[in-house]
N, C-alpha and C positions, 0 to 999 in steps of 0.2 A: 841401670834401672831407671824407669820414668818415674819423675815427683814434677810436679807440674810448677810451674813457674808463670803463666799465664799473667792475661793482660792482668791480672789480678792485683800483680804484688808491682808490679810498673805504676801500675793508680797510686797504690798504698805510697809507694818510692815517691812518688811526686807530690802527693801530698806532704808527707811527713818532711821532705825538703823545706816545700815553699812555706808550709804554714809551723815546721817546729813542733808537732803533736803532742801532748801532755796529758790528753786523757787517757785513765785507764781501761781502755774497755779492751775484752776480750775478742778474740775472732769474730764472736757471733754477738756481739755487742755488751757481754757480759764484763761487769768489775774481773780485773785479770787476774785478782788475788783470787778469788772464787775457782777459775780455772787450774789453780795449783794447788788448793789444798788440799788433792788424795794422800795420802799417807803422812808420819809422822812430820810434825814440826819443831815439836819439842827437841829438846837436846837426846838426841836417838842411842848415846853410850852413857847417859847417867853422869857424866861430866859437871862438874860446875860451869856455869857458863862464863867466858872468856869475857874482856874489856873491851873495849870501843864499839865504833859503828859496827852494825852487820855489812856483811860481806855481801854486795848485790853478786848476782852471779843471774845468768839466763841459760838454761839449759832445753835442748832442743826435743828428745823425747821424751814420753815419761818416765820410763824406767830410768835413764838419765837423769834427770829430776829427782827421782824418788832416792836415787843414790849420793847424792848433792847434801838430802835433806838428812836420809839418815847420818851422812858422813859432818856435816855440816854443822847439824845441830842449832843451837842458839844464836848461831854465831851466823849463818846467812839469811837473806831474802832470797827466794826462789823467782822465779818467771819462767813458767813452762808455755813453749811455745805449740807443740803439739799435745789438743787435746785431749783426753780420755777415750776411751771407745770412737778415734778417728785413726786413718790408716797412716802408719807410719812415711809411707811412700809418696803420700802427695799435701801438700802444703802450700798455704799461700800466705805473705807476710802480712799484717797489718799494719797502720800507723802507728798502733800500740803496741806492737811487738819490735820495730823498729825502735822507738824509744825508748823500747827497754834495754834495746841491745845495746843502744848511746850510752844508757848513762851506768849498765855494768861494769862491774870490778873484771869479772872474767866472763865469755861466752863456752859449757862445755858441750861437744858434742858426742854423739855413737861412735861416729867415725866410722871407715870401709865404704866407704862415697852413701852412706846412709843419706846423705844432705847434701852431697854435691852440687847437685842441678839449684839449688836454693841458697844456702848458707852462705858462699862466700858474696851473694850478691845484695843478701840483705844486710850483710855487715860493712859491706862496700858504702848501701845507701844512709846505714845508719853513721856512719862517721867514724863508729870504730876501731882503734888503733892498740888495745889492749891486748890478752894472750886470748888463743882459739881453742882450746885446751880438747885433744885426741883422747876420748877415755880408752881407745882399744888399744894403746899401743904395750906389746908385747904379749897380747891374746892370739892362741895360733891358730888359725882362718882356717874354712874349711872353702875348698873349691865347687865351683858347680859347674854345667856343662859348659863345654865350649862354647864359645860366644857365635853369635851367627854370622857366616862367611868366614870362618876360622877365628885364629887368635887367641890371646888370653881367654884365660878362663874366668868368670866373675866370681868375687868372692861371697861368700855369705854374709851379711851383715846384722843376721839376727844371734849375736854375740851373748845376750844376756840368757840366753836359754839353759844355758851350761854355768850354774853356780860359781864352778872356780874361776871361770871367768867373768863374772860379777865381781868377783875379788878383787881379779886386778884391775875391774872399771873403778873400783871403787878406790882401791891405793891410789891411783892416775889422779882421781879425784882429792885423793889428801892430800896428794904431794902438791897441787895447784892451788888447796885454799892455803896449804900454810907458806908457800911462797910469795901469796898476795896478802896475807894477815900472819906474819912472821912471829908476835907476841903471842899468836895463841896454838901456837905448833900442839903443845903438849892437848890440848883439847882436839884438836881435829885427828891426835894419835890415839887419841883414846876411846875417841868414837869409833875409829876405823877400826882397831882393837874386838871393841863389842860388836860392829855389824857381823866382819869375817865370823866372828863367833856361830852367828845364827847364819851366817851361809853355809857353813862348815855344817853347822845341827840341819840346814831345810836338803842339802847335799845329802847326807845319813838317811835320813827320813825319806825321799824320794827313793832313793835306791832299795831300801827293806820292802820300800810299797811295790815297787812296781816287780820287783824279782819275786811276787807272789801269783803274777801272772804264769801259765803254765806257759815254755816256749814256744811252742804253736801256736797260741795266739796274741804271742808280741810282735802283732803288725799294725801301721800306724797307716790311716787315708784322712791327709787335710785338705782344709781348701786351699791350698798354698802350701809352699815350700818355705816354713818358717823355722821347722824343728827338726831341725839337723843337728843342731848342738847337741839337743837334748837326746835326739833319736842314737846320736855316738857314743855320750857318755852313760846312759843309761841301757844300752844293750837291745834297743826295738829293731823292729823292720819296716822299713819304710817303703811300703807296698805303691805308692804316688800318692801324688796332688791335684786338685782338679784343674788349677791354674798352675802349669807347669814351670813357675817360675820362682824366684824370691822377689820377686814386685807383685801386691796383692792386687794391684790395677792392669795388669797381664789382660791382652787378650785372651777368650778361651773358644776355641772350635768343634763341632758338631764331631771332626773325628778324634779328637781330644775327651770328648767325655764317651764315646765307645771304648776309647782304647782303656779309660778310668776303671769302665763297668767289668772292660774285662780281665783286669788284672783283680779286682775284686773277688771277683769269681773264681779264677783261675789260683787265687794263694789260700782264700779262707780267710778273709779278712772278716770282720766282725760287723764294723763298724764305719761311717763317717763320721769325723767330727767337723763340724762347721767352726768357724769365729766369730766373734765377738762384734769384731771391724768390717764384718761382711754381711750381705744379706746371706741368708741359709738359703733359699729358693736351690739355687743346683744343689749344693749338697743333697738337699731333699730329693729331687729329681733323681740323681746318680746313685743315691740310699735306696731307691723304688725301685729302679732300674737294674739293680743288684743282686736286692731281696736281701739288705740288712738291714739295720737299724742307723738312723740319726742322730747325732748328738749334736743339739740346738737349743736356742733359747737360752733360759739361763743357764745351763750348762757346758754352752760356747766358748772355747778355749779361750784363754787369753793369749795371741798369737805376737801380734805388731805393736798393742796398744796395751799398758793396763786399764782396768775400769774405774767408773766413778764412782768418787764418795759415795761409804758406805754398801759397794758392793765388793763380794770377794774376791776382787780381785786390783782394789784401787789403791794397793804396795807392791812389789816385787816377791817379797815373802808370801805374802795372800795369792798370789796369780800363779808362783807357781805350785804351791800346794794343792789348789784350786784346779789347775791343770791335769795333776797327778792325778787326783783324786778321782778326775773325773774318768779322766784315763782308765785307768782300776776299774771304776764300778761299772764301766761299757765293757772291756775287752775280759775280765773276770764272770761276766753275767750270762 
């Protein structure tokens, strides 16, 4: 998949080299604490909280992140490097984000080359020689098409859409902080404890909702191939995407969105839902185009990205319920 590595993050690399950066400021010049504080901070399993320093840790998406914080608790500092309602797929480092990668306990990622093209090179210029910690390792992949000119198949990387696999992003995650902060094992188990709890309850709760839908019209048209997890485990149809890909920066062609309108048409699909991460303009277009309805605006999936403070969608627990829901009250109407 393409994430951009542009002369961007080669500037960022160079600076942060020659001059040692130390301010905090976010991508877009904002204090970088600001950029991480969607979802809980607090001790997320009701734990007492543990002894010594916080755990720095940098994690690369936000779901990633937000799974750090629940799991984490009292006991880490966050640095989300991707943020809020921005597209998972494309990234550029900053000097601030390099430094934070210097001076972390651990860097965790998505993992399934989610960050390939970027990750190992920002942590190359940041100096770091700490753990790179994989949260998807033992979550089982789903395949997509054939690569172009043959070959492997690429995997899906949007892992957190399927709860139980949240789980094991999240165990991966406990077993990495308590190996870096050994004294307070029993608190990062106990967190992890309480999350699965509520993945396990948001897992229940998804499934009674959407198996309200009548089968005929559990067909799902995104702007992207993001929800595959979720379209497996939860029993949808996955009628297409308008960007035929799992990179939401895909090109998309004139006979690409015929071919869209006409499987539209041709299943009985209800609905488009647009993202969050995305302008809606095509989806609007190919919803017109159809003679269905759009789901846009604030009711914009949460696909790649969760949303910012404050909106429903800026935890993993609120994005996906927020998802469902929306889900529901388009393809039930």
């Amino acid at each position: 998949m393409h994430i951009s590595a542009r002369a961007g993050f080669a500037l960022a690399a160079a600076t942060f080299l020659s001059t040692g950066v130390l301010t905090a400021c976010g991508s877009d010049g904002k204090d970088t604490k600001k950029q991480v504080g969607a979802g809980p901070v607090a001790n997320a399993g009701g734990t007492a909280a543990g002894s010594g320093p916080k755990v720095k840790v940098v994690a690369t998406t936000t779901q990633v992140a937000d799974f750090v914080r629940n799991v984490g608790g009292d006991r880490v500092e966050v640095t989300q490097l991707i943020k809020a309602n921005a597209s998972a797929h494309e990234y550029e480092a900053t000097p601030a984000d390099l430094n934070a990668i210097r001076g972390a306990k651990l860097v965790v990622r998505n993992g399934v080359d989610m960050e390939k093209a970027w990750l190992p090179k920002a942590v190359q210029a940041a100096g770091f020689t700490g753990p790179v910690v994989d949260s998807a390792v033992g979550v089982a992949l789903r395949k997509g098409e054939p690569a172009a000119g043959g070959g492997h198949e690429e995997f899906d990387p949007h892992i957190w859409h399927n709860p139980m696999n949240a789980k094991v992003m999240a165990a991966n995650i406990a077993k990495a902080l308590s190996g870096a902060d050994t004294s307070n094992t029993k608190v990062y188990e106990n967190n992890l404890a309480a999350y699965a709890a509520k993945l396990d309850a948001l897992d229940a709760d998804i499934r009674a909702k959407l198996d309200t839908i009548p089968a005929a019209d559990r067909k799902l048209v995104t702007n992207h191939d993001a929800l595959g997890y979720y379209v497996d485990r939860y029993r949808l149809e996955f009628v297409g995407s308008i960007i035929p890909s799992f990179d939401d920066q895909a090109e998309l062609s004139g006979s690409r969105i015929e071919e869209i309108v006409g499987k539209i048409k041709a299943t009985g699909a209800k609905a488009v839902f647009a993202e969050s991460a995305l302008p809606p303009k095509t989806a609007e277009t190919i919803a017109r185009e159809a003679g269905v309805k759009v789901v846009d605006g604030e009711d914009s999936l949460y696909a790649d990205s969760l949303g910012a403070p404050g909106s429903p969608g800026d935890t993993y627990l609120g994005a996906e319920k927020h998802n469902t829901d929306t889900i529901v009250a388009a393809l039930r109407g």
